[in-house]
N, C-alpha and C positions, 0 to 999 in steps of 0.2 A: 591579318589578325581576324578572327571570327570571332563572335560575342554570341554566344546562344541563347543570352537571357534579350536579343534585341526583339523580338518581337510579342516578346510579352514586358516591356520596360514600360508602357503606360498602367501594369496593372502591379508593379513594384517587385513581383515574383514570377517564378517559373514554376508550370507542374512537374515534380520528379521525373512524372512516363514520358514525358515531351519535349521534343526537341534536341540538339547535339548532344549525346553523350564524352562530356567533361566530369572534370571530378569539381563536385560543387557548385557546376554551372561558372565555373572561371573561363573566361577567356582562351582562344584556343590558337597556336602555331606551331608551326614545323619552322620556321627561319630566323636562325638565331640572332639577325639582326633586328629582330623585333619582339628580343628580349631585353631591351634596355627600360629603365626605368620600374621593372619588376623586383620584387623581394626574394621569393620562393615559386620554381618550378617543379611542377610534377610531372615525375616521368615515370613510363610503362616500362619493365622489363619484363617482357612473359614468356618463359623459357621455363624449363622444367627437364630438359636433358642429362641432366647429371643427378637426379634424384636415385637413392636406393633402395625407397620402398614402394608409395604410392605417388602415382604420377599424379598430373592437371593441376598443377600451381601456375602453368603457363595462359590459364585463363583467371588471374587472380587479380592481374592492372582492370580488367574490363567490370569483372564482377565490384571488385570495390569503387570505381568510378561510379554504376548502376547503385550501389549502397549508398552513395555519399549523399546526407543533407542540406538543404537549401544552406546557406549562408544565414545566421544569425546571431544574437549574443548567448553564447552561456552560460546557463542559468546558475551557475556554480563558481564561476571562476568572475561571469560580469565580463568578458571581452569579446570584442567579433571578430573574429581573428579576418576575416573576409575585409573588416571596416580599417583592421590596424597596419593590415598588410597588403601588396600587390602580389597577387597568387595570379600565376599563368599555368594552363595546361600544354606541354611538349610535348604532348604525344607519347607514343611506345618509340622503343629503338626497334632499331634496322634486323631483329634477329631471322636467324635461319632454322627451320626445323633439322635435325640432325648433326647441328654442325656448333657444339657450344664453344670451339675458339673462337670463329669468327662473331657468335651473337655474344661473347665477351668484349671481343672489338666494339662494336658496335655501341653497345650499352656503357663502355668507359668514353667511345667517344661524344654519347650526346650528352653524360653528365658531365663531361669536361667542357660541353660546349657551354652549359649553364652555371660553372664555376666561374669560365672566361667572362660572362658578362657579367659577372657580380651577383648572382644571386646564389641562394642557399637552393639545392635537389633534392627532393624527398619522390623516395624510389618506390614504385608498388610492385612487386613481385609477384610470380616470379620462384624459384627455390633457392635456398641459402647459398650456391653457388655465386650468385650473382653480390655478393659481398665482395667478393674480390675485385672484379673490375669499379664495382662504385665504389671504394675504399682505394685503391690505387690510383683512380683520376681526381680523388680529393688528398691525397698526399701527397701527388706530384705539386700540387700547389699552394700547401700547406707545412708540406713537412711532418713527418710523425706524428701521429692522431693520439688522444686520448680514445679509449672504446668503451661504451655503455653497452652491452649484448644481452638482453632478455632470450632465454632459450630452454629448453627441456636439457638440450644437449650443448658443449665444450664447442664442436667443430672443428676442434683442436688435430684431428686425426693425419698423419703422416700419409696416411692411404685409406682409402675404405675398397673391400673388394677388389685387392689390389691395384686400385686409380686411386694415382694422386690429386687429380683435381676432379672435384666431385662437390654436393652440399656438404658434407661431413669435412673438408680439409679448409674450407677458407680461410680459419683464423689463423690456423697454421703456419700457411701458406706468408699472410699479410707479418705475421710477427718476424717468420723468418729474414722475409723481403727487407724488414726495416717499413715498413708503411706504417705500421701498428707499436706504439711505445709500450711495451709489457709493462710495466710499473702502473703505467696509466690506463690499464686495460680492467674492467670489472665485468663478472658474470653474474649474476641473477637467475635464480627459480631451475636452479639441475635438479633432477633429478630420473630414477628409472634405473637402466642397465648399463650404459655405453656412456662416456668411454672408461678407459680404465686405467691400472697402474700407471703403465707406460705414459700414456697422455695426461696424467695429472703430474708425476713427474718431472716431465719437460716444464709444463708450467710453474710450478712452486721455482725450477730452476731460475726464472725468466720475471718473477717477482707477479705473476698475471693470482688475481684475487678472485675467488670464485667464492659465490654467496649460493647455497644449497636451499632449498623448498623447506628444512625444519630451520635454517637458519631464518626465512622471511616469519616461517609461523611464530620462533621465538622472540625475536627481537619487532616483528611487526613490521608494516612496508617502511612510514614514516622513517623510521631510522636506520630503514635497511638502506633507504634514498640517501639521507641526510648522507651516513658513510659513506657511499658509493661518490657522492657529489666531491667530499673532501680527499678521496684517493685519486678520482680524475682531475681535481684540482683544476687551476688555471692553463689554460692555453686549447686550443682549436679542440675538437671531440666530436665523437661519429655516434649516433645511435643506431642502434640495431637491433627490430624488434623480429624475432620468430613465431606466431602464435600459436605453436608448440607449447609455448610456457604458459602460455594455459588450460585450465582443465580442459578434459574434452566435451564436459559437460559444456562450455563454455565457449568452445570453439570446435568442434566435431569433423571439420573439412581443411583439414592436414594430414601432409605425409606421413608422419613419425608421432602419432597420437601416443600420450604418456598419463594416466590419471593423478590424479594427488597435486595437479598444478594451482595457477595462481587465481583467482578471480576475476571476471573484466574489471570490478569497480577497481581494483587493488593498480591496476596494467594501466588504467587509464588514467588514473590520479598520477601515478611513480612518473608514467611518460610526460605527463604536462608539466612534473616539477623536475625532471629533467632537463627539459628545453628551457625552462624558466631559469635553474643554476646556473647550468653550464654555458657553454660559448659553442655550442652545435655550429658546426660547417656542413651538415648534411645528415640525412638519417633514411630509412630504407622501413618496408614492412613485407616479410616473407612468408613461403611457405603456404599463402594462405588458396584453398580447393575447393572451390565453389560448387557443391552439390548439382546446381544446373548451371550452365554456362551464360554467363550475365545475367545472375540473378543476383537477388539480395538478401540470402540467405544469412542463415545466423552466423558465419565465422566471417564471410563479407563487411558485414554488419558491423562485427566489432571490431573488423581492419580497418572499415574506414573512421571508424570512432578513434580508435590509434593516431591517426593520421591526423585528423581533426585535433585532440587533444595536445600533438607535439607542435601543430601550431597556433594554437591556445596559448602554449607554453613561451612559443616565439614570440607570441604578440605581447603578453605579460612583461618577458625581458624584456621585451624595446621599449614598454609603454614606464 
């Protein structure tokens, strides 16, 4: 176990530019026998192979780790999630460049390694492909998930560009599998081109709820949550945030950029009262393309505010 904040522990903090890059400055291993005793680990997946428009989400665990703020209380909600919780960093998984089965492998197998020991995986991505392996090694040991999925876009696709497994097919994919309980599944902030007929279709079949960008304008987030909470109801639930879904004003360093989306203040609030409702087993942030490569640019930025704010969210429910 490494501790990056020890050699600045006599002065209570750490300077952001210095020292191990962690997310948060949390504690850092690779062996998952010294993840006992932890709450929530954070794990890299940075792959970006299956994307269909703009590439470099696979430097998006790094950049957001380099975004992420010291540990303190929030000024809004009043919790430190650092202080209510034991957060460790795992590291990235084991991926390979060109080879997204086996960096699937890999990245189901380290967040199964942090389910095994009891703790909640919150995944930094990465492109939306990787939903699928974090979603399948948390319903092998859960059982069919509830899904919260903040998105521009469904995901729903049977194929994109003739490939079935791709960023556009995962929820597909998971609902088909049985990983994913349609009834319990909700969409938030669509909007744009894609996809269409055929894949909404399938879902109304399948009882999946999709909340559209005039539906948040008219009803407002507060009760766009409030609903979304009472359709995933009780039992285990996956969040899934794309930063797609929002504007690009607001997040400009993504693949599948859509204007008319949501606002950070609107995404940061809905996710902390997310994790605060529900019974989260795990939740992920994708897609997100860092203008320089570990920097802390503005969609960085508000990835790791995401992050931050779902476990906000965590630390609110336990407290």
């Amino acid at each position: 176990m490494i501790d990056p904040l020890e050699r600045w522990r006599q002065y209570g903090e750490k300077p952001d530019y210095a020292g191990l890059l962690t997310y948060g400055g949390a504690p850092y291993t690779q062996d998952p026998a010294e993840l006992a005793g932890f709450d929530v680990a954070i794990v890299g997946a940075p792959t970006d192979d299956l994307v269909s428009d703009r590439p470099g989400a696979r430097f998006g665990p790094r950049a957001i780790r380099a975004a992420s703020c010291p540990p303190g209380p929030h000024l809004e909600s009043k919790v430190d999630a650092f202080e209510k919780l034991k957060i460790v960093d795992f590291g990235d998984a084991a991926v390979l460049p060109a080879d997204p089965a086996r960096s699937h492998e890999a990245i189901a197998e380290l967040v199964g390694q942090v389910l095994d020991a009891g703790l909640l995986p919150v995944v930094l991505g990465g492109d939306h492909s990787i939903a699928e392996p974090d979603i399948r090694a948390v319903a092998e040991r859960h059982g069919p998930v509830g899904l919260v999925h903040f998105d521009t876009h469904t995901d729903t696709g049977r194929e994109v560009f003739g490939v079935e497994v791709s960023h556009g097919t995962p929820m597909f994919r998971l609902v088909e599998d049985g990983r994913v309980d349609p009834r319990r599944y909700v969409q938030i902030g669509l909007r744009g081109y894609w996809p269409g007929e055929r894949e909404f279709a399938w879902q109304s079949e399948r009882g999946i709820t999709s909340f559209f960008m005039h539906d948040a304008r008219e009803l407002g987030i507060e009760q766009l949550v409030a609903r979304t909470a009472e359709l995933v109801g009780d039992g285990p639930a996956y969040l899934s945030v794309d930063v797609d879904v929002l504007d690009p004003a607001f997040a400009p360093g993504t693949g599948t950029p859509e204007p008319g989306g949501m606002t950070s203040a609107e995404l940061l609030w809905a996710c902390r009262e997310v994790a605060t409702r529900l019974e989260l087993v795990g939740a992920e942030v994708v897609e997100v393309i860092p203008t320089a490569v570990g920097s802390s640019d503005i969609t960085a930025l508000v990835a790791d505010r995401i992050v931050r704010e779902i476990l906000n969210g965590l630390a609110l429910r336990r407290r």
